[in-house]
PATORLO-196432 format. One line per field, with one value per residue (C-alpha): residue number from 0; residue in three letters; x negated, z, y negated. Coordinates in Angstrom, 2 decimals. Example, Ala and Ser with C-alpha at 12.3 -4.5 7.8 and 13.67 -1.06 7.14 Angstrom:
nr <- (0:1);
rest <- (ala:ser);
x <- (-12.30:-13.67);
z <- (7.80:7.14);
y <- (4.50:1.06);
% end
This chain:
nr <- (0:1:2:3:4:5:6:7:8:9:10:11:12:13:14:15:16:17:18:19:20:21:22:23:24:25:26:27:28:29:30:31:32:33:34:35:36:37:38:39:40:41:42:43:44:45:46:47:48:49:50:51:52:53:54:55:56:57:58:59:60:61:62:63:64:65:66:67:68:69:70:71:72:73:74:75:76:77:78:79:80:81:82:83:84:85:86:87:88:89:90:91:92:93:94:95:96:97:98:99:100:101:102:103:104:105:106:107:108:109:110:111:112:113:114:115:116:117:118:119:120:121:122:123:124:125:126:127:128:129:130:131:132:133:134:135:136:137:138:139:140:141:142:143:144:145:146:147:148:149:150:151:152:153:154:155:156:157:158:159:160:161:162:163:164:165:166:167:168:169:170:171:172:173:174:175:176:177:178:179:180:181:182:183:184:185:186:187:188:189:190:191:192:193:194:195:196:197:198:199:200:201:202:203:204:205:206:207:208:209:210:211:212:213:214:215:216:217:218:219:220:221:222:223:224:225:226:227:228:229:230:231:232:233:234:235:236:237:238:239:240:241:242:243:244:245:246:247:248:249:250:251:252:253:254:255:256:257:258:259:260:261:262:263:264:265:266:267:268:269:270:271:272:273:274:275:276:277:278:279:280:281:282:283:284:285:286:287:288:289:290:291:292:293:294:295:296:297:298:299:300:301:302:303:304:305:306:307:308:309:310:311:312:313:314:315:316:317:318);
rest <- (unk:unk:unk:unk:unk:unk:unk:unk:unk:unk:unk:unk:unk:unk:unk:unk:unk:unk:unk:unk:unk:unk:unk:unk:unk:unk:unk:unk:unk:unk:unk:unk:unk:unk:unk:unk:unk:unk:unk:unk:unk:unk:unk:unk:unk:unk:unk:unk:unk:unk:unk:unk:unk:unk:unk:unk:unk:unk:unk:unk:unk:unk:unk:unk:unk:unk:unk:unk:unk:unk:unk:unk:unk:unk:unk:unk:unk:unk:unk:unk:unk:unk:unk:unk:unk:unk:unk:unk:unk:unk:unk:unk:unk:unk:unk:unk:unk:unk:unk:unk:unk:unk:unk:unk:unk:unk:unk:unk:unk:unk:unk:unk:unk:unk:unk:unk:unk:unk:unk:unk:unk:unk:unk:unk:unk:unk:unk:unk:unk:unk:unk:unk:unk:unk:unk:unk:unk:unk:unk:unk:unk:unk:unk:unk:unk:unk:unk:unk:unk:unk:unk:unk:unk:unk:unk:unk:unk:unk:unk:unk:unk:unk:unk:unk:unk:unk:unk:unk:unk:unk:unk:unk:unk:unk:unk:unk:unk:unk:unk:unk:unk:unk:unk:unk:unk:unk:unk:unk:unk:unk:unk:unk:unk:unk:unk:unk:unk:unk:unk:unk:unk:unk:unk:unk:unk:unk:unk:unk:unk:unk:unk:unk:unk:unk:unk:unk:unk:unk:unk:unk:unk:unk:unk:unk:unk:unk:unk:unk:unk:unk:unk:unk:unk:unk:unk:unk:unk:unk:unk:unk:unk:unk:unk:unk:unk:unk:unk:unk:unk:unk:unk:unk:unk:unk:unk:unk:unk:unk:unk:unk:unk:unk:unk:unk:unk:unk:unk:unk:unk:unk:unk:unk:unk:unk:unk:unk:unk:unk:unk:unk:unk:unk:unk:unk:unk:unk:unk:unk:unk:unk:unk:unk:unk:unk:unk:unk:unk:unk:unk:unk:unk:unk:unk:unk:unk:unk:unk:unk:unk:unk:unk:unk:unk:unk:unk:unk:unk:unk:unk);
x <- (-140.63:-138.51:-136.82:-134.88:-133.56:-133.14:-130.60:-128.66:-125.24:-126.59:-128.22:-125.60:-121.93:-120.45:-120.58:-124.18:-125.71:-128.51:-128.86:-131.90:-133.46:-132.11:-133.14:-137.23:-136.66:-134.77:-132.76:-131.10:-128.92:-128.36:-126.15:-128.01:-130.48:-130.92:-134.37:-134.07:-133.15:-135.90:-138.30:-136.34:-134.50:-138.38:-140.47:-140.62:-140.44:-143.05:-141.05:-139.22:-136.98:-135.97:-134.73:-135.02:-135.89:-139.03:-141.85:-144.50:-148.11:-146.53:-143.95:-146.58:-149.06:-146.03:-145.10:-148.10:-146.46:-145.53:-147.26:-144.85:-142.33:-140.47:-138.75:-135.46:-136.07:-138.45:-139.39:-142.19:-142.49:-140.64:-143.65:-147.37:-149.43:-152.73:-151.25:-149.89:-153.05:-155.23:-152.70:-153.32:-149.91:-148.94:-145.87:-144.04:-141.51:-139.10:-139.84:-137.74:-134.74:-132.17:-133.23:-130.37:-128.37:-129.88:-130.09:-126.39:-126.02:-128.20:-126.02:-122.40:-123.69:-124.66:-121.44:-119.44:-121.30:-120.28:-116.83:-115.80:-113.65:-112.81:-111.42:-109.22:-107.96:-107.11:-105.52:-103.22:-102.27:-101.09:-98.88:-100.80:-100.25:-96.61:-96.46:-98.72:-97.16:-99.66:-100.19:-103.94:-106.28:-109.27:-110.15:-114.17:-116.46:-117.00:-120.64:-122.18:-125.35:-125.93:-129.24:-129.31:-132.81:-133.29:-136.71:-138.04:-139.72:-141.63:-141.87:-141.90:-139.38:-136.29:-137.88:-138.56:-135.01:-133.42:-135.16:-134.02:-129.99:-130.82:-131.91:-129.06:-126.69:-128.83:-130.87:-134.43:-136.51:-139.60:-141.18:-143.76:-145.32:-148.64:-148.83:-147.39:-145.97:-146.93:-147.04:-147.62:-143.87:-142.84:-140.96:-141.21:-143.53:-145.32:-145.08:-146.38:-143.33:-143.30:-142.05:-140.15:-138.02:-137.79:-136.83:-134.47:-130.76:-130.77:-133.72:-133.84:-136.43:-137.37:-140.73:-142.07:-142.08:-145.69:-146.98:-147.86:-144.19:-142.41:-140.43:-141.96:-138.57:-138.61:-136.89:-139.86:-139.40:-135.83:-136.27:-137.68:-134.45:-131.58:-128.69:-127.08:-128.93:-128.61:-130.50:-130.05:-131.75:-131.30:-134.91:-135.64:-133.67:-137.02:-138.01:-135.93:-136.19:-132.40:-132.09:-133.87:-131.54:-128.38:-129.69:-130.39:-127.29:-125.14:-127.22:-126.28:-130.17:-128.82:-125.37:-125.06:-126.95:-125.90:-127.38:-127.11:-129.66:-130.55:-133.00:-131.10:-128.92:-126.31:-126.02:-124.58:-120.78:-121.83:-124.39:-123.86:-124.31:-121.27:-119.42:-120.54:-118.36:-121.47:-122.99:-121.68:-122.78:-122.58:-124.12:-127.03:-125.30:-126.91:-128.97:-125.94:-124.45:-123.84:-126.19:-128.99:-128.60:-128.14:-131.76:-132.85:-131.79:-133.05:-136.67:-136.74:-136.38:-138.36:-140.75:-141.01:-141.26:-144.30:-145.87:-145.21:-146.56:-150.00:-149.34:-147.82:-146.43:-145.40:-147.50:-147.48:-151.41:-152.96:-153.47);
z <- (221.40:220.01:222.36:221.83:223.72:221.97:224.54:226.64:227.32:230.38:232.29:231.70:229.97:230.61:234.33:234.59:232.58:230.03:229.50:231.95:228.88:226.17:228.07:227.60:223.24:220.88:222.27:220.12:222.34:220.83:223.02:221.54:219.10:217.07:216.79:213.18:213.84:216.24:213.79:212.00:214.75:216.70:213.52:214.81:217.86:220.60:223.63:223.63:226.86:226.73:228.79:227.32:223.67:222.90:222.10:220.06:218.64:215.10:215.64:217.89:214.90:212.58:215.49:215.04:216.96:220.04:223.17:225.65:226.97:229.73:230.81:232.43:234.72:237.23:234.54:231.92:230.37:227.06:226.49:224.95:227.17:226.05:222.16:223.81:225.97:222.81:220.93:223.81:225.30:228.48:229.83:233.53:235.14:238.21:240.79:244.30:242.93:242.74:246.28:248.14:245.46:244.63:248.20:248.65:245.23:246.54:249.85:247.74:246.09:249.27:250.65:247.97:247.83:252.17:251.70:248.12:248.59:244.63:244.61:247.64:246.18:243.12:245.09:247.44:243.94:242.73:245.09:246.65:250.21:249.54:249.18:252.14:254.53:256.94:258.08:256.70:254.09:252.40:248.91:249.97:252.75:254.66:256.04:258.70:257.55:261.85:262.25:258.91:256.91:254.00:251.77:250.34:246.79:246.45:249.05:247.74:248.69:247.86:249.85:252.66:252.11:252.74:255.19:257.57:256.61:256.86:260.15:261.32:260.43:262.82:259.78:259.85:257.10:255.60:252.95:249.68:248.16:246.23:246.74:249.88:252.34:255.24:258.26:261.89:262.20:260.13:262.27:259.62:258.83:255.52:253.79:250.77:248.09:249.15:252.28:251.46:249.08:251.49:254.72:253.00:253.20:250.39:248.33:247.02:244.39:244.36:242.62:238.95:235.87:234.85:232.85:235.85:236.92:233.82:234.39:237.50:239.16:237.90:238.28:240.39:242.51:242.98:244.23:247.47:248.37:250.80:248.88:251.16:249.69:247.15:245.27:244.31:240.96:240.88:239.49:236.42:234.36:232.87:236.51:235.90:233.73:232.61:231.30:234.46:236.67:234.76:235.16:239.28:239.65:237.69:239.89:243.06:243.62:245.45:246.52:244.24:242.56:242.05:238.84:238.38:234.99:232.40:230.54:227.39:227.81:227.17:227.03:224.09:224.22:224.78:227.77:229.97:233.10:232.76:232.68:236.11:239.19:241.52:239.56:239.90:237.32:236.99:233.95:235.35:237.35:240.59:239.68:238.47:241.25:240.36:243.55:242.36:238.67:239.45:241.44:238.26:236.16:238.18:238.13:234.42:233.81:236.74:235.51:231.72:233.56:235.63:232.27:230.35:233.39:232.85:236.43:235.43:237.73:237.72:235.24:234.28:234.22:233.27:235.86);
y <- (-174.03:-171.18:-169.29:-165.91:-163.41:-159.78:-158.33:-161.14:-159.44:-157.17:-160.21:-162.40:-161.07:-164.31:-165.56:-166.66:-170.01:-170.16:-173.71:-173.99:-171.96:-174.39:-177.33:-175.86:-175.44:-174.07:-170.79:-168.06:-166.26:-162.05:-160.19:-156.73:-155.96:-152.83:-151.45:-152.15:-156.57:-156.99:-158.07:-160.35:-161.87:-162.79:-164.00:-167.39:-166.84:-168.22:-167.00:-163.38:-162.66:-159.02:-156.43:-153.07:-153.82:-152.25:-154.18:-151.87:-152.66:-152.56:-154.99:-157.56:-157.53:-159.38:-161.86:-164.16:-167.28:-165.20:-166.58:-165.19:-162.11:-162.79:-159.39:-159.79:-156.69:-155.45:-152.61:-152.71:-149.55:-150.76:-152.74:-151.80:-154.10:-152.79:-154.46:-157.59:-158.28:-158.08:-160.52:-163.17:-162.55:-163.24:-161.14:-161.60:-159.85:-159.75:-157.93:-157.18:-159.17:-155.93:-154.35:-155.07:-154.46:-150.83:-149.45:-150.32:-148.35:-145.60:-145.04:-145.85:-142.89:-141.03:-141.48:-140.45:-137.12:-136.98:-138.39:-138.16:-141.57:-141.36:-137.77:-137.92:-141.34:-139.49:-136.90:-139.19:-141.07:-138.32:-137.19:-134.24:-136.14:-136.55:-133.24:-131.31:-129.58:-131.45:-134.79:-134.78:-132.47:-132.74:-131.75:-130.74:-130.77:-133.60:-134.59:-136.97:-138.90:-138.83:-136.21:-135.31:-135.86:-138.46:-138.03:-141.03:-140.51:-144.39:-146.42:-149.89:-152.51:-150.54:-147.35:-149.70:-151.19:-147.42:-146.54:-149.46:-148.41:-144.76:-145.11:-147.58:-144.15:-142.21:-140.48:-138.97:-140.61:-139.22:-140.31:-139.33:-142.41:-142.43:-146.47:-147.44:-150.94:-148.76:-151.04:-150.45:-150.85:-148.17:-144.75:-142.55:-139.56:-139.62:-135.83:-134.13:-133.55:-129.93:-130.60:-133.81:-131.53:-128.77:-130.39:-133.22:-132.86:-136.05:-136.83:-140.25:-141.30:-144.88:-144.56:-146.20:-144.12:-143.58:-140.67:-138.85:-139.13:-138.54:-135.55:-134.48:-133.56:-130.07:-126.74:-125.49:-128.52:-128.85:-124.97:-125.96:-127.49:-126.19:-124.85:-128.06:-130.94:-133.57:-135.61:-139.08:-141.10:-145.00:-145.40:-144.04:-141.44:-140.04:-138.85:-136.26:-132.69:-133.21:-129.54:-128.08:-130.10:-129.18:-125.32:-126.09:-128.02:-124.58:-122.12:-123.88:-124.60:-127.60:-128.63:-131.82:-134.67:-138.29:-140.36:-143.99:-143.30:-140.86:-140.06:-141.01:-144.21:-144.43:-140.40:-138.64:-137.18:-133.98:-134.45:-131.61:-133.13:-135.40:-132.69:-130.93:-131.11:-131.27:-133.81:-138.11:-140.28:-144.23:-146.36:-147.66:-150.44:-150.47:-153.14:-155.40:-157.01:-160.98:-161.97:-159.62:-160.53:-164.76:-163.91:-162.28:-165.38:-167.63:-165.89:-165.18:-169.17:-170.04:-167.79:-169.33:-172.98:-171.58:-170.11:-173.63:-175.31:-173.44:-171.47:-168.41:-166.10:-162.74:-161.47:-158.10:-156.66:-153.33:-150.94);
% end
């Protein structure tokens, strides 16, 4: 059984252990792949385990001993299923292992756009505290999460997930979700995104990019928002209109936006939203704790075992 994985280093750059793979065949370990070594580097292979290499019609058609992708994400839109499900292929993926990890992303984020921990840091190390005349200052506005508003965009495990800790700050949640949990439990009021934008104070989106949601988060949307609000991205950079965001964000639309991914990753030197004052960025490392990515390890393996077993599990259909 040949085993390779296309783009190791993000699952594991050193503190996790692959030799539950090795133990099932013959493993060839790539740290990253270029679009251009994919082909060569999975000839032989009968097992793929990838992350966010693209897997295409053109390049399953020359991969005649592949029986298998395991993806090493909760994600599958890298992948043509319709070509893979015609080649006999079975693909799984991990699901809910990063939701812990990305709603305590999610409200890191929050807070720093109440708070702003970094830039009075900055300021103190710098001597700006050494030097005021008083015993205390503040660099921007501070803001309680207590009776302020958070919108849900996708209310899967993660939306369900921020929910619970938005309400433990003494937040109103409401929520949009096309495919919901809703259970009898639930204290939150389900809106239409009109009023989700318009009533939120934060707007978090924790839903799947589909064609339908590509892009949808659009001038004309973020329009409907107070002047006061924010809006937070740890799902999918491609949820986003970046140049109609960039153009809210400089007419003070909205008060801020925090982005944990872009539509282009990583972004080019000259993306203009890293360059914004009302706008925090992090490289798409919400998912990336070492408890959420040990869960995602142990999955991806338990996952391949299941498939060799003839009881696969987590396997990614067509809607």
């Amino acid at each position: 059984m040949n085993i390779v994985v296309l783009d190791a280093y993000t699952l594991n750059p050193g503190d996790l252990d692959w030799s539950p793979l090795a133990k099932m065949g013959k493993l060839s370990l790539f740290d990253r792949t270029e679009a251009s070594q994919v082909l060569e580097r999975s000839k032989n292979a009968e097992v793929l385990i990838v992350n966010k290499t693209v897997i295409n019609q053109s390049l399953l058609e020359q991969l005649p001993h592949l029986k298998y992708i395991g993806i090493s994400a909760t994600g599958y839109d890298q992948i043509d299923l319709h070509a893979a499900k015609n080649a006999g292929i079975t693909i799984t993926n991990v699901p809910q292992y990063g939701t812990d990890a990305v709603a305590q992303h999610t409200f890191a984020l929050m807070l720093e756009l109440c708070n702003r921990v970094g830039l009075h840091d900055s300021s103190v190390k710098k001597g700006d505290w050494a030097r005021n005349p008083d015993w205390c200052y503040w660099k921007s506005p501070l803001i309680e999460l207590a009776g302020k508003t958070l919108g849900i965009v996708g209310m899967g495990k993660i939306g369900h997930k921020m929910a619970t800790i938005a309400q433990a700050f003494g937040m109103n949640v409401i929520v949009f979700s096309r495919r919901s949990l809703r259970n009898d439990r639930d204290n939150f009021e389900y809106v239409n995104l009109k009023k989700l934008f318009s009533q939120s104070d934060f707007v978090s989106l924790h839903c799947p990019l589909t064609p339908e949601t590509q892009g949808f988060i659009d001038y004309h949307l973020l329009s409907q928002m107070k002047p006061s609000a924010f809006l937070i991205n740890t799902a999918r950079g491609k949820l986003i209109n970046e140049a109609d965001l960039y153009k809210a964000l400089q007419d003070k639309v909205l008060a801020g936006a925090a982005l944990d991914v872009l539509p282009e990753e990583p972004p080019t030197i000259d993306n203009k939203l890293v360059g914004l004052e009302n706008c925090i960025l992090t490289p798409h490392c919400a998912w990336a704790s070492w408890d959420a990515r040990k869960r995602l390890m142990d999955t991806v393996i338990d996952n391949l075992e299941q498939f060799l077993a003839k009881k696969p599990q987590n396997v990614v259909s067509l809607l």
